[in-house]
PyMOL Python script that loads the backbone (N, CA, C, O; Angstrom):
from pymol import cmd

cmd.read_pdbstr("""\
ATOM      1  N   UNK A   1     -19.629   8.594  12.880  1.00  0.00           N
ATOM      2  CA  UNK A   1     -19.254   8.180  14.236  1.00  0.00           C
ATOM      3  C   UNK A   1     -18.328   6.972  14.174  1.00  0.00           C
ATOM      4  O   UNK A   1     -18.648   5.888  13.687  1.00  0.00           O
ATOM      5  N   UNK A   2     -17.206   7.252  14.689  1.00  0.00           N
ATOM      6  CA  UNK A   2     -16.494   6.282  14.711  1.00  0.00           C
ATOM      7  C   UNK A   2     -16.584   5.349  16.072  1.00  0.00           C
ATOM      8  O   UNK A   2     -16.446   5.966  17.128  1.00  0.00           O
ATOM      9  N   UNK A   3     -16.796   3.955  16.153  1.00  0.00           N
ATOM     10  CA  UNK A   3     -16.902   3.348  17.432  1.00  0.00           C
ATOM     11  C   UNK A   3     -16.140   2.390  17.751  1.00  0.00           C
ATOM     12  O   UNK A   3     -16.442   1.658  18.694  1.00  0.00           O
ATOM     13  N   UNK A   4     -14.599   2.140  16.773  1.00  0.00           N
ATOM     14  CA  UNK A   4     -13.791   1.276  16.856  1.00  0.00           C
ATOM     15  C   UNK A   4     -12.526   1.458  17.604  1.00  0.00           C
ATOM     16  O   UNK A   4     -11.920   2.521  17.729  1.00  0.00           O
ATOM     17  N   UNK A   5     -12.211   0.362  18.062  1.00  0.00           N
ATOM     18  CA  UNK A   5     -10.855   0.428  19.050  1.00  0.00           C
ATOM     19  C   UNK A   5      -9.307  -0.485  18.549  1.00  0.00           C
ATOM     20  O   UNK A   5      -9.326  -1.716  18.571  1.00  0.00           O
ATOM     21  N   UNK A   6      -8.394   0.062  18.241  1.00  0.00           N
ATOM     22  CA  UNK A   6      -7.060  -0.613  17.594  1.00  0.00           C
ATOM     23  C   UNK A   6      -6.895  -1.279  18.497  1.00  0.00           C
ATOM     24  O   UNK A   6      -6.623  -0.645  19.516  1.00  0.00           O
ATOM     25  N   UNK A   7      -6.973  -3.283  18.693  1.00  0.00           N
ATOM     26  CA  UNK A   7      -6.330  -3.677  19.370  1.00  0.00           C
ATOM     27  C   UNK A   7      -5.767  -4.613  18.507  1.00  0.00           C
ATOM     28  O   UNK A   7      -6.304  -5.191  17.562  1.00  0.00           O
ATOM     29  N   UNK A   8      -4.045  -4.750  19.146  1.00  0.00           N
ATOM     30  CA  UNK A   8      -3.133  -5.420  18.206  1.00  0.00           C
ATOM     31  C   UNK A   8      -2.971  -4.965  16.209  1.00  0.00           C
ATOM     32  O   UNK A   8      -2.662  -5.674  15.252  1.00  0.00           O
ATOM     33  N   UNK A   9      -3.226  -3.977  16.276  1.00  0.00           N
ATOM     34  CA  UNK A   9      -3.473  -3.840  15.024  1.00  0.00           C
ATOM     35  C   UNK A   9      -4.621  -4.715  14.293  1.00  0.00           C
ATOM     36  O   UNK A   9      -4.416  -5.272  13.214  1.00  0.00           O
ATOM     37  N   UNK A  10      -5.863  -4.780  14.998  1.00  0.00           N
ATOM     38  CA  UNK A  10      -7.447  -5.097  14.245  1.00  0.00           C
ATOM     39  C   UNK A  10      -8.446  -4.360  15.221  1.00  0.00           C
ATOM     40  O   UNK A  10      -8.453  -4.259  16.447  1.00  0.00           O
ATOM     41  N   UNK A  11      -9.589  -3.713  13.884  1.00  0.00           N
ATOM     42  CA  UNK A  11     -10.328  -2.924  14.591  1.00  0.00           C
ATOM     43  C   UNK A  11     -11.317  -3.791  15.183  1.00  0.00           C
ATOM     44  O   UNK A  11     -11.591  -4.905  14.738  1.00  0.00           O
ATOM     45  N   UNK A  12     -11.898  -3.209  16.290  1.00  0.00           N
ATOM     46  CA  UNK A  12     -12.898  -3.986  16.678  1.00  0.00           C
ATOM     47  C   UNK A  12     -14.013  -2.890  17.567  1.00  0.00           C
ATOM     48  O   UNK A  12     -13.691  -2.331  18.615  1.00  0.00           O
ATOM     49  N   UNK A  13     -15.398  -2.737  16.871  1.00  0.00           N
ATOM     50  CA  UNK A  13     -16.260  -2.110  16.806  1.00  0.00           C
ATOM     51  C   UNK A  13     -17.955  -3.041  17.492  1.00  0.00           C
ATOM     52  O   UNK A  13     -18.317  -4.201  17.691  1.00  0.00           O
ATOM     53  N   UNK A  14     -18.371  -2.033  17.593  1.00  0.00           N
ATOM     54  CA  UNK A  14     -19.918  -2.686  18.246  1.00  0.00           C
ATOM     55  C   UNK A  14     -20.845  -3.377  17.404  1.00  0.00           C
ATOM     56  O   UNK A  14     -22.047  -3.120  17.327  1.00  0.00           O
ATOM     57  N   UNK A  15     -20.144  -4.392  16.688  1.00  0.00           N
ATOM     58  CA  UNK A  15     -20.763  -5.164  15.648  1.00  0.00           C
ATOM     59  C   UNK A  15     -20.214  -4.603  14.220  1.00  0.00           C
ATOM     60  O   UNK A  15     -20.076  -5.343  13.246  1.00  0.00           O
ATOM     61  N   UNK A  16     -19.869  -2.982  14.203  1.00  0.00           N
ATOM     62  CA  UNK A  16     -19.598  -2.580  13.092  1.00  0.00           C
ATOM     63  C   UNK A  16     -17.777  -2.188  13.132  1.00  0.00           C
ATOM     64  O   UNK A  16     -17.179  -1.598  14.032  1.00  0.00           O
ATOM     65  N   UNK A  17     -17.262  -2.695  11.953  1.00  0.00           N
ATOM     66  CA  UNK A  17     -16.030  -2.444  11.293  1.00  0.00           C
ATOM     67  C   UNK A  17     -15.511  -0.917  10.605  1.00  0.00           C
ATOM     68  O   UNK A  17     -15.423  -0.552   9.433  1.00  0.00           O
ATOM     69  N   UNK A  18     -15.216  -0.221  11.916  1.00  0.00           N
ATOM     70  CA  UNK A  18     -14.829   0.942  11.073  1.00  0.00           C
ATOM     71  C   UNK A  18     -13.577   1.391  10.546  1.00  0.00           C
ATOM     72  O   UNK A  18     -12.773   1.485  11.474  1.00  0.00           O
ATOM     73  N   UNK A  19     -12.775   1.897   8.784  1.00  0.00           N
ATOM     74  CA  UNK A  19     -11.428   2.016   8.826  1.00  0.00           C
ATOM     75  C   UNK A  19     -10.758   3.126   9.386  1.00  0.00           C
ATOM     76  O   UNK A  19     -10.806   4.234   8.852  1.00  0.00           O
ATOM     77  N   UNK A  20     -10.202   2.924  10.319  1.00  0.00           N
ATOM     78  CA  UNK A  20      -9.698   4.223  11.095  1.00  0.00           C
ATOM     79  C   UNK A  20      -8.136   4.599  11.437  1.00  0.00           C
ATOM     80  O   UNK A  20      -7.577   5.414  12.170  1.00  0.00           O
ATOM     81  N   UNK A  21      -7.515   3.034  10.034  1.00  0.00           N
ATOM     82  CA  UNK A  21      -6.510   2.385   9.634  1.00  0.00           C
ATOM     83  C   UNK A  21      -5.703   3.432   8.510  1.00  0.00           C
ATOM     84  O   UNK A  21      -5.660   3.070   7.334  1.00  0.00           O
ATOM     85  N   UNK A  22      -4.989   4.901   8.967  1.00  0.00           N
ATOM     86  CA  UNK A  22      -5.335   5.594   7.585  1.00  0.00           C
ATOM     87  C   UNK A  22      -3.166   5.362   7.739  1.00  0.00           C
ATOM     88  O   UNK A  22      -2.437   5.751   6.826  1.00  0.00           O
TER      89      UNK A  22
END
""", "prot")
cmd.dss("prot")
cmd.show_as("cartoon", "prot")
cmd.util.cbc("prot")
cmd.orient("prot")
């Protein structure tokens, strides 16, 4: 499950860091 959102180019997730940076 991915739960992260690209803002400005850094992810930012519900406490968790997911790479979704491919």
């Amino acid at each position: 499950m991915r739960f992260a959102v690209r803002e400005g180019g850094k992810t930012v997730g519900s406490g968790v860091v997911t790479e979704i940076l491919a």
